[in-house]
C-alpha positions as CSV (number, residue, x, y, z in Angstrom):
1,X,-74.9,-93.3,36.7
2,X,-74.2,-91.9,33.5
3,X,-76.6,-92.2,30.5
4,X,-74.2,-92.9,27.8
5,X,-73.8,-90.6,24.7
6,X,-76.9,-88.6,25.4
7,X,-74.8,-85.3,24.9
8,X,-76.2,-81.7,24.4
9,X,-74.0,-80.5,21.6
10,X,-75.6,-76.7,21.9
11,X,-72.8,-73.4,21.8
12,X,-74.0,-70.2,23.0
13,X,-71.5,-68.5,20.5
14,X,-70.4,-65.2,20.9
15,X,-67.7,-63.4,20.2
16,X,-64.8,-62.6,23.0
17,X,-62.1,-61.5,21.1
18,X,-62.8,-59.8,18.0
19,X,-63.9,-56.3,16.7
20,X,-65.3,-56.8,13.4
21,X,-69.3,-57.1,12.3
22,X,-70.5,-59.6,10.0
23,X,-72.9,-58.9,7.5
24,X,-76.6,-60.6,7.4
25,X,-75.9,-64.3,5.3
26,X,-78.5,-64.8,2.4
27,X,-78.4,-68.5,3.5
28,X,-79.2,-71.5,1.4
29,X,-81.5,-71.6,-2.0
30,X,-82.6,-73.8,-4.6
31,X,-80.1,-74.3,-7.1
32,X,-82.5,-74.5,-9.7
33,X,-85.0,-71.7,-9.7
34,X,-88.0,-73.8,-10.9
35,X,-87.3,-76.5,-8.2
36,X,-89.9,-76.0,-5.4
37,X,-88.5,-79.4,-3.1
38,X,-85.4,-81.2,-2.1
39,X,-85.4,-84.5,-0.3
40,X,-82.0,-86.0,1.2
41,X,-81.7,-88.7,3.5
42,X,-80.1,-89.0,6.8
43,X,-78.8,-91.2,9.2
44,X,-80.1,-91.4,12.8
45,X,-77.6,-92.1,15.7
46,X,-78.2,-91.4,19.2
47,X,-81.2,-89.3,18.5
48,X,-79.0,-87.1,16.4
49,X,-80.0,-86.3,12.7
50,X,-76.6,-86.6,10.2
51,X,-76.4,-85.0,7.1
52,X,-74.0,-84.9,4.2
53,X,-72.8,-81.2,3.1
54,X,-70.1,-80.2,0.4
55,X,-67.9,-77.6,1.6
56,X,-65.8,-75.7,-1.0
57,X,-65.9,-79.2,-2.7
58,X,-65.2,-81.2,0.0
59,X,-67.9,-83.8,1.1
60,X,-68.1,-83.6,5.0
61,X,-71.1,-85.2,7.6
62,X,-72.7,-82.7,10.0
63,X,-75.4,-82.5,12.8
64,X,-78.2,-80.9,11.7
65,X,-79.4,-78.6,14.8
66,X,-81.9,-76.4,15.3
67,X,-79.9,-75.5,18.9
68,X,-77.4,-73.5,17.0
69,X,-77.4,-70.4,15.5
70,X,-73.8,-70.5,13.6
71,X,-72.4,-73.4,11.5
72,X,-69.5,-74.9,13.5
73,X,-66.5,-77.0,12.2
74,X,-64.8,-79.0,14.8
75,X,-63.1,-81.9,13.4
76,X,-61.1,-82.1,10.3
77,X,-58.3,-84.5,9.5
78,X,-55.8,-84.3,7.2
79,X,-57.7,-86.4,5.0
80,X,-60.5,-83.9,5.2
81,X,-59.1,-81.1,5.4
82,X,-61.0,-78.3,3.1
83,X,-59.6,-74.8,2.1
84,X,-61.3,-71.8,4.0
85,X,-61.7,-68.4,2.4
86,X,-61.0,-65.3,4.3
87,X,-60.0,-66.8,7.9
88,X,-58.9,-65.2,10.5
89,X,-58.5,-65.8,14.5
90,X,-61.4,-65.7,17.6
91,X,-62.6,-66.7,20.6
92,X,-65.5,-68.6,21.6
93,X,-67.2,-69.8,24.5
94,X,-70.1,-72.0,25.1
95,X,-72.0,-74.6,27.9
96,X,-69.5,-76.0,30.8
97,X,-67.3,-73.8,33.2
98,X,-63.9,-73.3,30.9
99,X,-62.1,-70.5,29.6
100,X,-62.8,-69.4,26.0
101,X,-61.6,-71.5,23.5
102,X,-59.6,-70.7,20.5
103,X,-60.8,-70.5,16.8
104,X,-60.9,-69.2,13.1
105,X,-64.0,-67.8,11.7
106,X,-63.8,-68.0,7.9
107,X,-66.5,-66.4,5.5
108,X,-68.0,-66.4,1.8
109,X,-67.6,-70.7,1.7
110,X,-69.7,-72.4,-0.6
111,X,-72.3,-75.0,0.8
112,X,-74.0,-77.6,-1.4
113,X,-76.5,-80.2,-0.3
114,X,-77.9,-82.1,-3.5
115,X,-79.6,-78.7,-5.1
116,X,-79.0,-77.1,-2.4
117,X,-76.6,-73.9,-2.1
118,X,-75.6,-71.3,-0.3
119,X,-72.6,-69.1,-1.7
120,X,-71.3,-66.9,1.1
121,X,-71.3,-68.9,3.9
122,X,-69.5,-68.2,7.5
123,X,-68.1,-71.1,9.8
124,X,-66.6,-71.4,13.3
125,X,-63.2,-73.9,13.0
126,X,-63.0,-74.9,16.6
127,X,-59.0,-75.5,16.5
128,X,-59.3,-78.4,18.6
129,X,-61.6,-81.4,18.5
130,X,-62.8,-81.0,22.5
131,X,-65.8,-83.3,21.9
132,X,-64.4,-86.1,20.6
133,X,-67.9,-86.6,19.2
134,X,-67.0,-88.9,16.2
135,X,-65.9,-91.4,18.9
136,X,-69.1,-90.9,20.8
137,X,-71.5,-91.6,17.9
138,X,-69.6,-94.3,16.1
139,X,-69.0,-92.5,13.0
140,X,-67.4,-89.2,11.9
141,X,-68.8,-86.0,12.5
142,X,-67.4,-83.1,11.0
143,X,-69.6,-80.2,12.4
144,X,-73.0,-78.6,13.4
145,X,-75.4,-76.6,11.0
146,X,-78.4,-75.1,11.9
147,X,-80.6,-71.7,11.5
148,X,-78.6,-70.9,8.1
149,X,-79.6,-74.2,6.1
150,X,-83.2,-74.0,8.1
151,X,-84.2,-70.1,7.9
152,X,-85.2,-69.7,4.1
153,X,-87.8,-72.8,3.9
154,X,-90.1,-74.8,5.4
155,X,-88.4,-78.4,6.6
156,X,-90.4,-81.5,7.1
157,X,-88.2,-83.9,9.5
158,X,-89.6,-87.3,9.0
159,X,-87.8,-89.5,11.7
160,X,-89.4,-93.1,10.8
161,X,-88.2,-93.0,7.9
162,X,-85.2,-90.5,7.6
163,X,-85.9,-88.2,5.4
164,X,-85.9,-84.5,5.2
165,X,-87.8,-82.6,2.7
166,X,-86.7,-78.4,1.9
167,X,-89.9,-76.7,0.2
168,X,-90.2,-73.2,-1.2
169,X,-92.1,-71.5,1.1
170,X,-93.7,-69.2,-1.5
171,X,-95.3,-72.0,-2.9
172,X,-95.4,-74.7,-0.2
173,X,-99.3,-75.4,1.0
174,X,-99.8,-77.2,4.2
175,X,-102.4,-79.6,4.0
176,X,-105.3,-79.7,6.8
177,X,-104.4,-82.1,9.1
178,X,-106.6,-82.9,12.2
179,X,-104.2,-85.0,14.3
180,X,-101.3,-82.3,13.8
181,X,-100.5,-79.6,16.6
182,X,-99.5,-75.8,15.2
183,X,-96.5,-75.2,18.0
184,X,-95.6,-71.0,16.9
185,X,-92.2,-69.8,18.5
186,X,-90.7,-66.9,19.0
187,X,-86.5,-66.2,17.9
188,X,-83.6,-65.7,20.3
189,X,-80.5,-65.3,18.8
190,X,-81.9,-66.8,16.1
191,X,-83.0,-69.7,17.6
192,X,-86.4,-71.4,18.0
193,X,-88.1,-71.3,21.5
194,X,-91.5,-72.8,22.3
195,X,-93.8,-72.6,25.1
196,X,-94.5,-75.8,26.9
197,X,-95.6,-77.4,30.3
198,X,-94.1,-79.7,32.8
199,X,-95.2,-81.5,35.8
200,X,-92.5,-82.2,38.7
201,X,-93.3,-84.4,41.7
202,X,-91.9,-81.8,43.6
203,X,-95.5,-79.5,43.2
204,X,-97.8,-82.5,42.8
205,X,-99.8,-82.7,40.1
206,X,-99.5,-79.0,38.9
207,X,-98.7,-78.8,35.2
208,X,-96.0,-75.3,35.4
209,X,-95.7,-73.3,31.9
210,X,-91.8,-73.6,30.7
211,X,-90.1,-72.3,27.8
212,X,-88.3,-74.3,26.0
213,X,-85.3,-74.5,23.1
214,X,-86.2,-76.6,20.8
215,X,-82.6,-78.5,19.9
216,X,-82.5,-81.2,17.2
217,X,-79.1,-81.0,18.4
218,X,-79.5,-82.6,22.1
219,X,-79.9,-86.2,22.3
220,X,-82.0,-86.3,25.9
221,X,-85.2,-85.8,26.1
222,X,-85.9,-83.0,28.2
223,X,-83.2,-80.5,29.9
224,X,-84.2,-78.5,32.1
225,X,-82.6,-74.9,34.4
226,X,-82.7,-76.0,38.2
227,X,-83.5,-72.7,39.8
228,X,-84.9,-70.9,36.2
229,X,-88.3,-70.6,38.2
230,X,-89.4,-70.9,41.6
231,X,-91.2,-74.5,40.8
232,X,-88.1,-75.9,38.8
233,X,-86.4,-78.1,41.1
234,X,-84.8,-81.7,40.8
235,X,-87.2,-84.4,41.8
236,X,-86.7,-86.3,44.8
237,X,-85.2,-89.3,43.4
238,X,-82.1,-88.3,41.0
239,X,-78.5,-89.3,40.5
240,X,-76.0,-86.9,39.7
241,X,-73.8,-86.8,36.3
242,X,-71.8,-85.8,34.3
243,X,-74.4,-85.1,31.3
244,X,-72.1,-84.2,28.4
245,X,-69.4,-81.7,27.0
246,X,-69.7,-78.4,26.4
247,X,-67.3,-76.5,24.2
248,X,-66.4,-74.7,27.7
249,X,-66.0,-77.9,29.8
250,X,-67.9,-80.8,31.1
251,X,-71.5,-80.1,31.5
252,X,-73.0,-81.1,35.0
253,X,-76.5,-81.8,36.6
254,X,-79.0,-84.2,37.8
255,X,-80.6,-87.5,35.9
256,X,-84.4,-88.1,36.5
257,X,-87.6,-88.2,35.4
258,X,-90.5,-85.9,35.7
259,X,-94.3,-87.1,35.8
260,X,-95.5,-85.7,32.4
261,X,-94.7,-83.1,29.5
262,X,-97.0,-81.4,27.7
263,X,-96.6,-80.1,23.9
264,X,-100.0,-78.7,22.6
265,X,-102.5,-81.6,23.2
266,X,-99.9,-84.2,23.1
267,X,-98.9,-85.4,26.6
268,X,-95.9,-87.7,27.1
269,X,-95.9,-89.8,30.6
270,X,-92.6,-90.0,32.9
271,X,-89.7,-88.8,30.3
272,X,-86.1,-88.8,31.2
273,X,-85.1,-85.1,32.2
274,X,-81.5,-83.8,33.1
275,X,-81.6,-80.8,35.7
276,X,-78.2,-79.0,34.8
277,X,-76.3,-76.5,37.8
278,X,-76.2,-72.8,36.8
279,X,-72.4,-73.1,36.3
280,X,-73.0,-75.2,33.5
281,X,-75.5,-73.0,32.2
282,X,-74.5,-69.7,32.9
283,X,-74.3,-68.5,29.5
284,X,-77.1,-70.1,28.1
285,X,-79.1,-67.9,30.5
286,X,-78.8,-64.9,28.7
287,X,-82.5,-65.7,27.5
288,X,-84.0,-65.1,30.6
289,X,-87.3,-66.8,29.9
290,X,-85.5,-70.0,29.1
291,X,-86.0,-72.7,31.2
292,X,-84.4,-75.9,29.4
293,X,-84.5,-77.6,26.1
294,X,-86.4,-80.3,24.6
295,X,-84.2,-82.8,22.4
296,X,-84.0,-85.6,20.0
297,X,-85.5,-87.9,22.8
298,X,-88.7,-86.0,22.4
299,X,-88.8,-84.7,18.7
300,X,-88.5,-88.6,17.7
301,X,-91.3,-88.9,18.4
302,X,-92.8,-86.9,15.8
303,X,-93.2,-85.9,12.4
304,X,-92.1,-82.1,12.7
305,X,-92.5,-79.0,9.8
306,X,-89.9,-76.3,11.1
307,X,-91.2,-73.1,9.3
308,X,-88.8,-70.8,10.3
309,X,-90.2,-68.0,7.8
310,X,-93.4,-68.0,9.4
311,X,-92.4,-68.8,12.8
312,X,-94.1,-71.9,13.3
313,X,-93.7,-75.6,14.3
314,X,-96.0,-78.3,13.4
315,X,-96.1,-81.7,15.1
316,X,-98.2,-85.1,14.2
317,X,-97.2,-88.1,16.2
318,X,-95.5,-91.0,14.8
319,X,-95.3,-94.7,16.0
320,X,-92.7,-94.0,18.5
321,X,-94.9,-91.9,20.6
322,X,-95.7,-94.5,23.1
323,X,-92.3,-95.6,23.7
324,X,-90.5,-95.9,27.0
325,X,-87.9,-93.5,27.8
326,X,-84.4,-95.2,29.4
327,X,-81.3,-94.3,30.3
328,X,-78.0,-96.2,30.5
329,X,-78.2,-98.0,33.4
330,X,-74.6,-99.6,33.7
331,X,-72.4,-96.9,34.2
332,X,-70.5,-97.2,31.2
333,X,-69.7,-94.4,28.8
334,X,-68.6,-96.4,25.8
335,X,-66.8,-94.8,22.8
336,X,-65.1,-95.9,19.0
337,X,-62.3,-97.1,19.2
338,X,-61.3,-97.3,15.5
339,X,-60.5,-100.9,14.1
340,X,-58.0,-103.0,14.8
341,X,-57.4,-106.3,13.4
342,X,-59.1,-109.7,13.9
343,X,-59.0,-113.1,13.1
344,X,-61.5,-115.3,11.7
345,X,-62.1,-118.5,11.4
346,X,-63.5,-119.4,7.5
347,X,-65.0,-122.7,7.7
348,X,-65.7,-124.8,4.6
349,X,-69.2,-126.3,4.1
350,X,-69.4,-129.4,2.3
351,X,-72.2,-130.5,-0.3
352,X,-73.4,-133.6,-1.4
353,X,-74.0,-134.9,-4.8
354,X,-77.1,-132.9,-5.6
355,X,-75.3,-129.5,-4.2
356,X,-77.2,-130.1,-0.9
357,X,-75.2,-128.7,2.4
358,X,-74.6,-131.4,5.0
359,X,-75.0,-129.7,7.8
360,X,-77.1,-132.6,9.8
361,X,-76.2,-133.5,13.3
362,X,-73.6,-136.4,12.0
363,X,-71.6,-134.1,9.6
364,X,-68.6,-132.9,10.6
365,X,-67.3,-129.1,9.6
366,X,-63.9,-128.2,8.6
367,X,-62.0,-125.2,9.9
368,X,-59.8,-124.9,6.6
369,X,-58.4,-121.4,7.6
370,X,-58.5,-118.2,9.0
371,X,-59.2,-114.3,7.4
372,X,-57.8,-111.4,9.3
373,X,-60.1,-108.5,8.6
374,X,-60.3,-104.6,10.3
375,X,-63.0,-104.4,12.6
376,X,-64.9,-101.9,14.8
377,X,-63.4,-101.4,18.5
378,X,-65.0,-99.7,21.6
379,X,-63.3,-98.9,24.8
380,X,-64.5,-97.6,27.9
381,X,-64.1,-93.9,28.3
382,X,-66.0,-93.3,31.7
383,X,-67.1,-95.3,34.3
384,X,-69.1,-93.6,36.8
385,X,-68.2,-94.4,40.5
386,X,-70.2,-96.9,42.8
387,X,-72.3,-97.8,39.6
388,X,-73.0,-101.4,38.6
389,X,-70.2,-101.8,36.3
390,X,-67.6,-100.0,38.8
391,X,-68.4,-102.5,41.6
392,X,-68.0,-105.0,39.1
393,X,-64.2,-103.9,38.6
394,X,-64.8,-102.2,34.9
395,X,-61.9,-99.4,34.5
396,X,-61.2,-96.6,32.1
397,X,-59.4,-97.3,28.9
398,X,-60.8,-101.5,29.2
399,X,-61.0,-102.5,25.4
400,X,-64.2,-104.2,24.6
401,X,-64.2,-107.6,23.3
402,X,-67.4,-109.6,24.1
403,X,-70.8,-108.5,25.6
404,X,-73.2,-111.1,26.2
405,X,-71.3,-113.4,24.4
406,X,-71.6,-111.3,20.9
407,X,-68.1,-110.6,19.8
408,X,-67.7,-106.1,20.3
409,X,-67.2,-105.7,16.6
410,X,-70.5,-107.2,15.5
411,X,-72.2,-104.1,17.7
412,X,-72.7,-100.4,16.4
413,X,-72.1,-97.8,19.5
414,X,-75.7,-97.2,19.3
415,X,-76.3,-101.1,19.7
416,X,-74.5,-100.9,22.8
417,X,-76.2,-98.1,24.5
418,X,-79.5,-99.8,23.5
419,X,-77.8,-102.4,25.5
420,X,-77.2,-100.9,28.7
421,X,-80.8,-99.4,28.6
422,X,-82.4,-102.5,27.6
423,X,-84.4,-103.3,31.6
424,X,-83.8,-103.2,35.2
425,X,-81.8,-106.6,36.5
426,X,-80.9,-107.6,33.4
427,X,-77.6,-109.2,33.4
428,X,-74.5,-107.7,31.5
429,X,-71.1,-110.4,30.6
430,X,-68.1,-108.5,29.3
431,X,-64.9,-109.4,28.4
432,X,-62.5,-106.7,27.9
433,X,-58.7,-106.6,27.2
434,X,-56.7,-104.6,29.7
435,X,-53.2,-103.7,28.8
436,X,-53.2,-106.8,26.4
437,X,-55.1,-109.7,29.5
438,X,-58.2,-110.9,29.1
439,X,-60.4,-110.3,31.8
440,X,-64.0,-111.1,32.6
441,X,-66.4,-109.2,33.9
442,X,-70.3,-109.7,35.3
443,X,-73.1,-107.4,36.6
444,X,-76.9,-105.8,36.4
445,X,-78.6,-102.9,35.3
446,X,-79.3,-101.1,38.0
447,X,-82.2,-98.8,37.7
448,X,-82.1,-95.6,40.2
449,X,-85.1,-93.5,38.6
């Protein structure tokens, strides 16, 4: 089965075709030179942290991602389109097993994030929106940022109540914190690697050392490089998957779960992990002490200091720590739709006297007429085969228009992937609209790991 929208958005960018150097960025700085914090707010979808960033004036939403070391642009409409200084053509490649795709890389931008700015910025324009990530997360998304708005301060991620806070780090002073865990890293590429350890029922009970990417910008918990070291193998019971897209093709690889991970002294029981083939992964191998990632399914569950200029992570547990870790377990990869048109009924309620509703058993409502407003709309994009909801007769390109009874448009996309990991058994009603007839459909979470 497929775990719905839980999509590794790394790129292990690199140039293919191109013979120029680019000089070292300076990177993002206070505005004001006496200003020593900045706190912005973010939205949380799918695990994914979403900012808001002015471009050469132009207000856009990116992923904020610690699993990139360029700032990508990778889906502009007309309506946002922005004007880029100094472009000129490229190649790029990155995760899945396609050819390299074209692009423009454009330099000395302006960036501005509250009082937050960076002057001579470079981005990637990805030419062609191969993600289709907007659909995926339910909202637009313009782009992925990452070690050039992280490398000049330290970053306190607070997930409970989304918020990030930039300090100086001349001037910021930790304070002592018992029931916080000092993670250092070490840079690849400019990205942030940690040492951690695993257990796999595949060697018992024997934790195994593995070093990890830390990547805001993957929703799963825990990827990991089948074959990376001897004892990294997919556990005995699995499923295998599609797990995402890369910017060079589909990504694929193994769903599971493995007995325990270990970060510092915190220990997390029986977390989803995705084993990914080295086809998929044959470029992000370069590093060749990497073993996997660790994602937004994890880093959730903390409160997290990224101090790139000292080369540290700090980590203190939040209330999510105990958590569960599911998956989808219908089979369904559900994606926007954008709205369409619906009719409502507006029913008048009548008062008494004394402005009182009557709304008692012997009243009797009105439907006086009807609104027509736009609406959300999800269809299905994927349904993986011999899964619950492809037994139950689900197809590809189904428009959603119930589940459970709820009418589609009253769900966010991440209200319906919370759906389909809700529990084992639990029973699933949909109706859908299939080149324009209703048709209804019935089945169960079906848990395989």
């Amino acid at each position: 089965m497929k775990i719905n929208l839980k999509y590794k958005i790394i790129f292990i960018v690199y140039f293919v075709c191109c013979c120029f150097s680019i000089s070292a960025q300076k990177g993002f700085r206070f505005n004001d030179v006496n200003k020593k914090d900045q706190q912005i707010s973010f939205k949380l979808i799918n695990n994914l942290i979403v900012i808001p960033i002015e471009i050469n004036g132009k207000k856009l939403s990116f992923i904020l991602d610690t699993g990139v070391n360029k700032t990508i642009l990778f889906n502009l409409s007309k309506n946002d389109s922005i004007g880029l200084n100094n472009a000129v053509s490229i190649k790029l490649r990155g995760l899945g097993n396609g050819d390299a795709v074209d692009a423009l890389l454009s330099k000395n931008n302006t960036f501005k994030i509250k009082n937050l700015v960076s002057y001579h910025e470079t981005i990637y324009v990805i030419l062609k929106d191969y993600f289709d990530l907007s659909s995926k997360m339910g909202t637009t998304i313009h782009g992925i940022i990452g070690y050039n708005l992280l490398k000049n301060f330290v970053v306190k991620i607070n997930y409970k109540n989304k918020k990030i806070n930039f300090y100086n780090p001349k001037t910021y002073v930790y304070k002592k914190c018992r029931k916080c865990e000092v993670v250092p890293f070490k840079f690849y590429r400019k990205k942030p690697y940690i040492s951690t350890k695993v257990s796999l029922d595949t060697i018992g009970e024997k934790m195994i050392d593995v070093m990890l990417l830390v990547d805001s910008g993957g929703s799963d918990a825990i990827w990991l490089f089948e074959n990376s070291k001897e004892d990294i193998k997919t556990p005995k019971r699995y499923f295998n998957d599609i797990l995402g897209e890369g910017l060079s093709g589909p990504i694929f690889g193994n769903r599971s779960r493995i007995t325990k991970f270990k970060l510092g002294r915190f220990e997390i029981e029986n977390p989803t992990v995705s084993f990914l083939d080295s086809a998929s992964t044959h470029n992000a191998r370069h590093f060749k002490e990497r073993n996997g990632s660790v994602g937004g399914g994890i880093l959730k569950r903390f409160k997290i200091w990224i101090d790139y200029p000292n080369k540290k992570f700090t980590f203190k547990k939040n209330g999510s720590f105990t958590k569960g870790f599911n998956y989808n377990m219908s089979g369904l990869d559900v994606v926007y739709n954008g709205k369409k048109l619906v009719k409502e009924e507006v029913i008048k309620k009548f008062t008494d006297p004394y402005n009182r509703s009557i709304d008692n058993s012997n009243s009797v409502s009105f439907i006086t007429s009807f609104s027509f407003n736009f609406k959300p709309s999800f269809k299905i994009k994927n349904v993986v085969k011999n899964s619950p909801a492809y037994k139950a007769g689900l197809q590809v390109g189904d428009v959603i228009l119930r589940i459970n009874g709820k009418p589609a448009y009253e769900f966010k996309i991440g209200d319906i992937i919370r759906k389909f990991q809700e529990r084992d058994k639990k029973k699933i009603k949909m109706i859908v609209d299939r080149n324009g007839k209703k048709m209804k459909f019935e089945f169960r979470l079906n848990k395989s790991v």
